[in-house]
KOLMARTI-514877 format. One line per field, with one value per residue (C-alpha): residue in three letters; x, y, z. Coordinates in steps of 0.02 Angstrom, whole numbers, plus 50000, padded with zeros to 5 digits. Layout:
// residues N
residu (Ala, ...)
X (X, ...)
Y (Y, ...)
Z (Z, ...)
***
This chain:
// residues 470
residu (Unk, Unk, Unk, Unk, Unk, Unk, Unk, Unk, Unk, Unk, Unk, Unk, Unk, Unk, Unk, Unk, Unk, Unk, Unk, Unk, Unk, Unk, Unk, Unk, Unk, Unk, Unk, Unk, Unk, Unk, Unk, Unk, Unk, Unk, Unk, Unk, Unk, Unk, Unk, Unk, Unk, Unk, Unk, Unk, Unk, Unk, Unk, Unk, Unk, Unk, Unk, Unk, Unk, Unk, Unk, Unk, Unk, Unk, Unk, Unk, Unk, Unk, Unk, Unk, Unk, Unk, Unk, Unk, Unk, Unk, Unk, Unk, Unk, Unk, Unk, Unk, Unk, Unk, Unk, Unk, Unk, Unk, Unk, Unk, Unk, Unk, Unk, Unk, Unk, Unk, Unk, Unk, Unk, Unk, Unk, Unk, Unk, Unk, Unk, Unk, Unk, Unk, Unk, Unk, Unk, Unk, Unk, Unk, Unk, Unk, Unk, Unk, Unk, Unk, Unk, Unk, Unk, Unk, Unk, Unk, Unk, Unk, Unk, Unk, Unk, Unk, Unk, Unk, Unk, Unk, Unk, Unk, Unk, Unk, Unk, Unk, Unk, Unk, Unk, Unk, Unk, Unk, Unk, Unk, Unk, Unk, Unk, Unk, Unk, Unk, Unk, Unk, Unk, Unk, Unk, Unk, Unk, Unk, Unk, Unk, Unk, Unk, Unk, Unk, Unk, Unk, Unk, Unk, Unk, Unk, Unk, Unk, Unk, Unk, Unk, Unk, Unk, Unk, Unk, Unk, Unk, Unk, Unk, Unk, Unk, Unk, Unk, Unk, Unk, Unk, Unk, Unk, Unk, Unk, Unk, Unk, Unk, Unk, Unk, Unk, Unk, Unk, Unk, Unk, Unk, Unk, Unk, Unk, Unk, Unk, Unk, Unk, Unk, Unk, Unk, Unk, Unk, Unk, Unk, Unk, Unk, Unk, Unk, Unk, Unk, Unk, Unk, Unk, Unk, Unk, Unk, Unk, Unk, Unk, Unk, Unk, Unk, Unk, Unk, Unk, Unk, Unk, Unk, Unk, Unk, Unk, Unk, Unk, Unk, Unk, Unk, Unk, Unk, Unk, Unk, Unk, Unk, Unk, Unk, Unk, Unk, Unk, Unk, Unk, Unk, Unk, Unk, Unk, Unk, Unk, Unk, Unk, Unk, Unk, Unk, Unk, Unk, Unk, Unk, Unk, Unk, Unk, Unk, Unk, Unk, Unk, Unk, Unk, Unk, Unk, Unk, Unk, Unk, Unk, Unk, Unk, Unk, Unk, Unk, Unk, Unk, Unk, Unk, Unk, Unk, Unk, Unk, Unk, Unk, Unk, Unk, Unk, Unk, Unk, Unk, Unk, Unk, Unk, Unk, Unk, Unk, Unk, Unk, Unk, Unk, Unk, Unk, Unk, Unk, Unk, Unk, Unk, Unk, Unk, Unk, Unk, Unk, Unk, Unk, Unk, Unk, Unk, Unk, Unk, Unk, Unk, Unk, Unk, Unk, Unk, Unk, Unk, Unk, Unk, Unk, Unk, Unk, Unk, Unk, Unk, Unk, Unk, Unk, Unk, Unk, Unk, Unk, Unk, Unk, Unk, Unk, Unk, Unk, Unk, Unk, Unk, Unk, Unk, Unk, Unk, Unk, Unk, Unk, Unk, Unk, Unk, Unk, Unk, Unk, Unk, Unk, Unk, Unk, Unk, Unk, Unk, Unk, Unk, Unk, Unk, Unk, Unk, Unk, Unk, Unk, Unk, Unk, Unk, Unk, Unk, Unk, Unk, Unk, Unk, Unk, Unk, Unk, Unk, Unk, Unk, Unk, Unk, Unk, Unk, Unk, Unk, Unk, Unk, Unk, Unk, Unk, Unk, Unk, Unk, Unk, Unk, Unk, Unk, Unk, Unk, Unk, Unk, Unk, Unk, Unk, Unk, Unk, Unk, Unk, Unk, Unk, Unk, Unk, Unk, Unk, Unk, Unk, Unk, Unk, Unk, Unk, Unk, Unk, Unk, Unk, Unk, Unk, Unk, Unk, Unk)
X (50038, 50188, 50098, 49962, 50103, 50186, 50036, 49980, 50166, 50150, 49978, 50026, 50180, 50090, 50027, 50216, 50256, 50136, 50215, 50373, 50325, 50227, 50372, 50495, 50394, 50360, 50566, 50601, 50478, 50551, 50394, 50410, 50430, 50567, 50665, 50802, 50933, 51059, 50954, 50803, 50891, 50955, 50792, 50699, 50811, 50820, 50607, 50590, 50732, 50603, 50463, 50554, 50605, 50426, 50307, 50222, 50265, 50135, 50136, 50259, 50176, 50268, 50250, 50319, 50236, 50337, 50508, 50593, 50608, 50758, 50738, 50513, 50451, 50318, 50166, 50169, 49967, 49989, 49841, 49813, 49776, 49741, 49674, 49721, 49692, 49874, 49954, 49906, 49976, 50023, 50050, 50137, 50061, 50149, 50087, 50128, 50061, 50230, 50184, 50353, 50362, 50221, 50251, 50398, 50331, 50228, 50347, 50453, 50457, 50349, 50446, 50352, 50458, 50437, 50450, 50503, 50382, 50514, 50474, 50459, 50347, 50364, 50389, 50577, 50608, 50545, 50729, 50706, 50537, 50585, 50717, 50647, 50497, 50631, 50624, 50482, 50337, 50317, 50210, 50265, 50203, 50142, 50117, 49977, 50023, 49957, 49874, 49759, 49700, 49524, 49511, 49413, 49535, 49619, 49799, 49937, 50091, 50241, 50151, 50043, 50161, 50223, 50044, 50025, 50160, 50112, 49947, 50025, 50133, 49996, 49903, 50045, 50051, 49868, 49888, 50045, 50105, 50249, 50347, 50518, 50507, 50638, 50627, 50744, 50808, 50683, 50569, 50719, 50664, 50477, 50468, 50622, 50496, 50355, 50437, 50515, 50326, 50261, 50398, 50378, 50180, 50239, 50158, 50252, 50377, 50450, 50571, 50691, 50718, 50839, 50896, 50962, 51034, 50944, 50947, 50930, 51064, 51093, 51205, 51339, 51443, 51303, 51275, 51233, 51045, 51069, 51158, 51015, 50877, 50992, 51056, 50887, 50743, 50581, 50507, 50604, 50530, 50360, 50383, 50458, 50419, 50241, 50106, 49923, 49877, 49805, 49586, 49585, 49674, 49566, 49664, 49616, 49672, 49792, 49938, 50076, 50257, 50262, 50338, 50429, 50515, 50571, 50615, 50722, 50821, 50855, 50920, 51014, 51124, 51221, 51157, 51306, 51272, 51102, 51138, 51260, 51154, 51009, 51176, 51225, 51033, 51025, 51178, 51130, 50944, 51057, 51173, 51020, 51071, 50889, 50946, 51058, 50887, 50769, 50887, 50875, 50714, 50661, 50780, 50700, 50525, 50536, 50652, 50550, 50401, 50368, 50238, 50177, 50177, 50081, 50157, 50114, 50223, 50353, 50390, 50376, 50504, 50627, 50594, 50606, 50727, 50855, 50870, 50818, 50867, 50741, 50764, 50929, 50911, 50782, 50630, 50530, 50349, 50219, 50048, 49947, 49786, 49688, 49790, 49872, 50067, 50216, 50385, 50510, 50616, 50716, 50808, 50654, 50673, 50754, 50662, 50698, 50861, 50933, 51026, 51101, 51158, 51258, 51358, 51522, 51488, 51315, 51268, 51106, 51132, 51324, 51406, 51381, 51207, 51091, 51230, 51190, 51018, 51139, 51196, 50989, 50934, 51049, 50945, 50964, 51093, 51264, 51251, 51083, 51139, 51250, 51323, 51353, 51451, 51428, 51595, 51574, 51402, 51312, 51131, 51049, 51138, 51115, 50927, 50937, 51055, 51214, 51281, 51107, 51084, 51247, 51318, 51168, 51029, 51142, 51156, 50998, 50928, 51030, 50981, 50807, 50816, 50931, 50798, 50645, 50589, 50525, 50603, 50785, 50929, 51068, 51207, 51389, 51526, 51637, 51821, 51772, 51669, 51757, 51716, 51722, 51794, 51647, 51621, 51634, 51485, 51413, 51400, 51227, 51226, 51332, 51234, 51056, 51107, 51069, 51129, 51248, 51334, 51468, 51436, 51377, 51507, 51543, 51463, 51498, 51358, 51463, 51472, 51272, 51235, 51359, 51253, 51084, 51160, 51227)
Y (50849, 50763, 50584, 50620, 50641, 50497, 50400, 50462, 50425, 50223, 50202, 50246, 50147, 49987, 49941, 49952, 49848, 49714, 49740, 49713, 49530, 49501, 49512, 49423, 49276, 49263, 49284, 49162, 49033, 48867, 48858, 49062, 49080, 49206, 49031, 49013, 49109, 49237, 49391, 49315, 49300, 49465, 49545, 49412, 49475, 49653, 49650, 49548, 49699, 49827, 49729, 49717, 49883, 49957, 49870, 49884, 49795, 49746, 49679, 49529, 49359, 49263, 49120, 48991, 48823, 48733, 48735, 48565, 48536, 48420, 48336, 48345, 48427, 48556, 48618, 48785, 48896, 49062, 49173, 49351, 49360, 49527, 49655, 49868, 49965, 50018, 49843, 49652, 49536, 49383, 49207, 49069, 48921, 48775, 48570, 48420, 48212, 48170, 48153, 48183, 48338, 48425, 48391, 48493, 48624, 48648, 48676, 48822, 48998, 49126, 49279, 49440, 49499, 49675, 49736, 49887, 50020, 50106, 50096, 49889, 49766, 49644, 49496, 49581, 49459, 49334, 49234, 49277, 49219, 49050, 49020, 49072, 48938, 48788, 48832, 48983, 48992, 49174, 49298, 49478, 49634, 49646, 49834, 49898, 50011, 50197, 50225, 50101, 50148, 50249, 50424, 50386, 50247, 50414, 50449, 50338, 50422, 50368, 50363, 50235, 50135, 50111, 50076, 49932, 49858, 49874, 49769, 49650, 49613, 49601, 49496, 49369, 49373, 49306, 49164, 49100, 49193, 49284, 49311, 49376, 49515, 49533, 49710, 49723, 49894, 50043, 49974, 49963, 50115, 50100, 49942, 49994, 50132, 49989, 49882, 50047, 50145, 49928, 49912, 50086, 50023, 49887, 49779, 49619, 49651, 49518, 49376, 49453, 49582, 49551, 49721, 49717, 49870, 50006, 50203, 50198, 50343, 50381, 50523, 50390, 50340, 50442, 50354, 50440, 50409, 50484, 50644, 50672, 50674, 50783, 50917, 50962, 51026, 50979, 51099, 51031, 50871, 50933, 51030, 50922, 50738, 50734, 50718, 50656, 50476, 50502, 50484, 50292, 50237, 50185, 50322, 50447, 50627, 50558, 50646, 50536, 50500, 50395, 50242, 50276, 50423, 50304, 50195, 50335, 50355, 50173, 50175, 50322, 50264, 50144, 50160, 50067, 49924, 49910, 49966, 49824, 49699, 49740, 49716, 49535, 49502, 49537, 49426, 49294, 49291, 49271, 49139, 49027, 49053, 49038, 48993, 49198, 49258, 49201, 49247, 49424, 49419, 49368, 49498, 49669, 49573, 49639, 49782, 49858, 49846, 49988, 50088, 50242, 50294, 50411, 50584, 50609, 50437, 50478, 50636, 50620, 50474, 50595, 50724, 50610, 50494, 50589, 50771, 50770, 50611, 50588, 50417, 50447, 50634, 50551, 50691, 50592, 50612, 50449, 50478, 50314, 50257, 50377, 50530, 50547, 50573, 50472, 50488, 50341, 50265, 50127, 50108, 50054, 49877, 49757, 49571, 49573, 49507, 49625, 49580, 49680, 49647, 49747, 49722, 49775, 49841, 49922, 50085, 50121, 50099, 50148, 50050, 50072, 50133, 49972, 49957, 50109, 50008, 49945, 50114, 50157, 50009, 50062, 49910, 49742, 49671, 49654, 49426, 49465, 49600, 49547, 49648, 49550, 49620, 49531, 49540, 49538, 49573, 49723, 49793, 49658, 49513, 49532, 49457, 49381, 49276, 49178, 49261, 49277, 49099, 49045, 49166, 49276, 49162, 49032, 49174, 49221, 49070, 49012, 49179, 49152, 48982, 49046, 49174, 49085, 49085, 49230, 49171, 49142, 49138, 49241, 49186, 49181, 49271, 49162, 49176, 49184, 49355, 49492, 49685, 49818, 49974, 50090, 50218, 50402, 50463, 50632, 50798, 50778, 50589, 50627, 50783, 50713, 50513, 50460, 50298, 50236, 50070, 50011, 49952, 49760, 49622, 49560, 49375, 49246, 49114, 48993, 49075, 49094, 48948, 48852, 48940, 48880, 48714, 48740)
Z (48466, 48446, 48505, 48371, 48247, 48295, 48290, 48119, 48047, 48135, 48043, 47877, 47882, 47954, 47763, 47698, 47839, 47805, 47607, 47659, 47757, 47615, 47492, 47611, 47609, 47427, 47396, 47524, 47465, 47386, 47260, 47192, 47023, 47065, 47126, 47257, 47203, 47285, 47222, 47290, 47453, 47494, 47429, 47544, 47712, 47647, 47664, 47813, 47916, 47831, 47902, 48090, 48074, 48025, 48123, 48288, 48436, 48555, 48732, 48728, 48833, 48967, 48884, 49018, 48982, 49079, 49184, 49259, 49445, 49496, 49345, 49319, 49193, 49310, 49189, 49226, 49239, 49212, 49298, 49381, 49559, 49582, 49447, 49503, 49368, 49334, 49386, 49388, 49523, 49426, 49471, 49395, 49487, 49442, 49439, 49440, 49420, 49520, 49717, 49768, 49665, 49708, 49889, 49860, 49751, 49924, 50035, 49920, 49968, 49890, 49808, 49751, 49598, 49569, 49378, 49326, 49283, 49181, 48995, 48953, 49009, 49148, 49008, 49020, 49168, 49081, 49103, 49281, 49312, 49218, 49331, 49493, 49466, 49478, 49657, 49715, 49729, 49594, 49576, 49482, 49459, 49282, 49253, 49123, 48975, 49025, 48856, 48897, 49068, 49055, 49130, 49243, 49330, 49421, 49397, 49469, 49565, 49647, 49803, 49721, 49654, 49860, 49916, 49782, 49821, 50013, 49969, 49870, 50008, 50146, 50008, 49995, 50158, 50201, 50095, 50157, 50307, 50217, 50063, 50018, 49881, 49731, 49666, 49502, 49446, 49447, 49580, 49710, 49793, 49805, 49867, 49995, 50038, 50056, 50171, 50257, 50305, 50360, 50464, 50551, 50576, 50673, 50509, 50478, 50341, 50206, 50265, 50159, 50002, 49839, 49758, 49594, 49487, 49581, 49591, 49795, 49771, 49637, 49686, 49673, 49509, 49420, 49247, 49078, 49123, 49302, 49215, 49114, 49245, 49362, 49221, 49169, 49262, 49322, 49222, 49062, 49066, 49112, 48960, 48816, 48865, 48930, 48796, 48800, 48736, 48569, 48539, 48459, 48624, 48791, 48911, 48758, 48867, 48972, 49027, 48983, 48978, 48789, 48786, 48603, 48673, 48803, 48654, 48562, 48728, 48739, 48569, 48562, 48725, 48600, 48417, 48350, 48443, 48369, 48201, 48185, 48280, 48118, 48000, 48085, 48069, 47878, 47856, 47950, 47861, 47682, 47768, 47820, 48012, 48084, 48260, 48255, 48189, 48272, 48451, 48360, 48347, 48498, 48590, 48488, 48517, 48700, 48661, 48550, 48631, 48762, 48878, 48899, 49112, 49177, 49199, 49372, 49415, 49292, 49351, 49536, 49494, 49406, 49535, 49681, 49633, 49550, 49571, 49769, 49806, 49938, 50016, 50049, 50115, 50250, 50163, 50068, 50131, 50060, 50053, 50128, 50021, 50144, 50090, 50232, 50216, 50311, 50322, 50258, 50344, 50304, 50491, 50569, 50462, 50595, 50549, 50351, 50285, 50140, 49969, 49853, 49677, 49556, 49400, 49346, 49199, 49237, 49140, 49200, 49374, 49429, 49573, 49717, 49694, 49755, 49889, 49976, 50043, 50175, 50253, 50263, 50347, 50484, 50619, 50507, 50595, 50485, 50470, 50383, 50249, 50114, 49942, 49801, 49625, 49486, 49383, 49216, 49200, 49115, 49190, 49103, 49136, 49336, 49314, 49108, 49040, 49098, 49219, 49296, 49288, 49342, 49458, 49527, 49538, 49645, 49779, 49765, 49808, 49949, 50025, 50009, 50097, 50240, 50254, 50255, 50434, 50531, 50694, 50545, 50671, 50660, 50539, 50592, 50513, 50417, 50346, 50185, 50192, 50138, 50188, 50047, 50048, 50097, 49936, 49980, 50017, 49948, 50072, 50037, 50116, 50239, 50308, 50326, 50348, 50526, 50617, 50450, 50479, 50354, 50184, 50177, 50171, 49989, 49996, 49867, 49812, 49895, 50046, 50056, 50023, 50156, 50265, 50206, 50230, 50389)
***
């Protein structure tokens, strides 16, 4: 009921909306009648923040035309590969007239990056994706908004989300051997459970995996977000945040976890910040400051634009994830594509190399969270597992922004490289690694963890990527 109200409420505001452009472009508009004056103005920004504020935001697009490889501009082709009915597997193939260049391009490693499935769209690693393709070969799971996923497509639960990712894998895999795999946030723990049930198949597993600012326990430094799945029930979620997609929508009857209560959350974790972020917006519309606006813009373009998930996957997440902490408790069953169910577990990965990334000042994801990978995959050998903190840096700015660019990205790249062989020897220890304090670790942990090692050496970018060169 409450979707259909919500809906109703979003279609009768969408004309006012429209007004509001309407009248924002008519004040702003160097030929009105009204003329350019400082009434004009404010009543020109006023209507274009009611217009922002009231409209509906659809699926953002990538967008990536281009991105320059040691100095050539590459022309980048934007295509799916492979079409599930929850997800698309797409690629960002890139060309080039410039012999050299493309001879390159060839020779790059292929990384999977693995989106969240937590409320935005993939186009929210949009900065990542445009950075990776300087040097990778990139493809990234782009998943589909529930709403618009027919009935009869089946539901999609956690398990699913592991046995995608599995396929995707062995997909990349036939076309060029193998593929490292970048799983950012959310997906941390399904695609740790991927790798985990391939690698106890005796399958060939990724040359490497890149976590960044995930809940593998998220027993540890519990967040705001993490309090709120673990304080209320299973039953109080089941109860007041799954609704059914509305009848004007494709999934019409689904059971669903709506992506504007997602929204609501997202807002309501710091409603200052975004209440004065509209403010500096209004100003900056009066002031003539397009560049500040149209950075505004583009930032609430892919904030404000959401998905709905399936209930069954949302709440085997909450359940799973955060209030049995499963993975890390060694219980956590995964059904296979036949139905048939298998246990995880992440000490039989030995051949894949293992990063993980944190920052500082991350409040969806508390420290020492993503680090906690390194205690479960008890069998990669120490040299090939490596913890870097980002200092500094927020959840966000571990995969978007400067210190992404500039501090993560560096690392994560010179891992890749020293990674990219399956027969990748050994890497020495060097002076300049530095072993962290290991975090305490819960009675749950330490009860049901079998075969712990100590945390991961702290690596610097430099540190990496001597090796690579070495």
């Amino acid at each position: 009921m409450l979707y259909q109200i919500y809906e109703t409420q979003r279609s009768l505001m969408e004309p006012f909306a429209d007004f509001a452009r309407a009248a924002s472009k008519l004040y702003s508009n160097p030929l009105s009648p009204l003329g350019q004056t400082s009434f004009s103005q404010r009543m020109s920004a006023a209507c274009d923040l009611m217009y922002r504020l009231g409209k509906d935001y659809e699926k953002p697009v990538f967008g990536i035309k281009s991105v320059p490889v040691d100095g050539v501009e590459v022309v980048i082709h934007e295509r799916i590969e492979v079409d599930k009915p929850f997800c698309e597997l797409r690629r960002f193939k890139r060309f080039s007239d410039d012999a050299a260049t493309l001879n390159k391009l060839k020779g790059q490693p292929v990384v999977l990056v693995v989106a969240p499935l937590s409320g935005h769209y993939a186009t929210l690693l949009r900065d990542t994706v445009r950075t990776m393709l300087g040097g990778h070969k990139v493809y990234i799971t782009d998943w589909k908004n529930a709403r618009m996923v027919p009935l009869e497509d089946g539901e999609f639960h956690l398990d699913d989300y592991v046995n995608y990712v599995q396929e995707f894998i062995r997909y990349l895999q036939g076309q060029y051997g193998n593929v490292h795999i970048m799983s950012v946030c959310q997906p941390t723990v399904p695609v740790l459970a991927a790798v985990s049930l391939m690698a106890s198949r005796g399958e060939k597993t990724p040359l490497s995996m890149t976590m960044m600012g995930g809940p593998i326990d998220a027993s540890r430094s519990p967040t705001a977000v993490n309090n709120l799945a673990m304080n209320k029930s299973f039953q109080w979620f089941e109860n007041n945040m799954i609704y059914r997609v509305p009848s004007n929508f494709p999934g019409a009857g689904r059971r669903v976890y709506p992506g504007f209560l997602q929204h609501t959350g997202f807002v309501a974790m710091n409603p200052d910040r975004h209440l004065s972020s509209h403010y500096d917006y209004f100003l900056d519309l009066i002031k003539g400051d397009n560049s500040s606006a149209e950075s505004h813009r583009q930032f609430y373009d892919e904030y404000n634009a959401v998905l709905d998930m399936d209930a069954d996957y949302y709440l085997e997440t909450i359940q799973t994830v955060f209030q049995e902490f499963k993975l890390v408790n060694g219980s956590w069953d995964v059904k296979n594509p036949q139905g048939e169910p298998e246990r995880v577990c992440p000490q039989d990965i030995k051949t894949t190399a293992l990063l993980t990334i944190e920052g500082e000042l991350d409040d969806i994801s508390g420290s020492g969270q993503t680090e906690a990978a390194h205690g479960l995959c008890a069998s990669i050998p120490e040299s090939r597992s490596h913890h870097l903190e980002v200092q500094g840096a927020g959840h966000y700015g571990i995969f978007s922004g400067r210190h992404w660019r500039e501090v993560v990205y560096p690392c994560v790249c010179a891992f890749i490289l020293e990674n990219n062989d399956d027969n990748a020897p050994k890497t020495r220890k060097t002076s300049n690694s530095v072993t962290k304090a290991a975090p305490k670790r819960s009675s749950r942990s330490a009860r049901s963890a079998t075969n712990i090692k100590a945390p991961a050496r702290k690596t610097t970018a430099r540190t990496i990527a001597r090796r690579a060169r070495a």
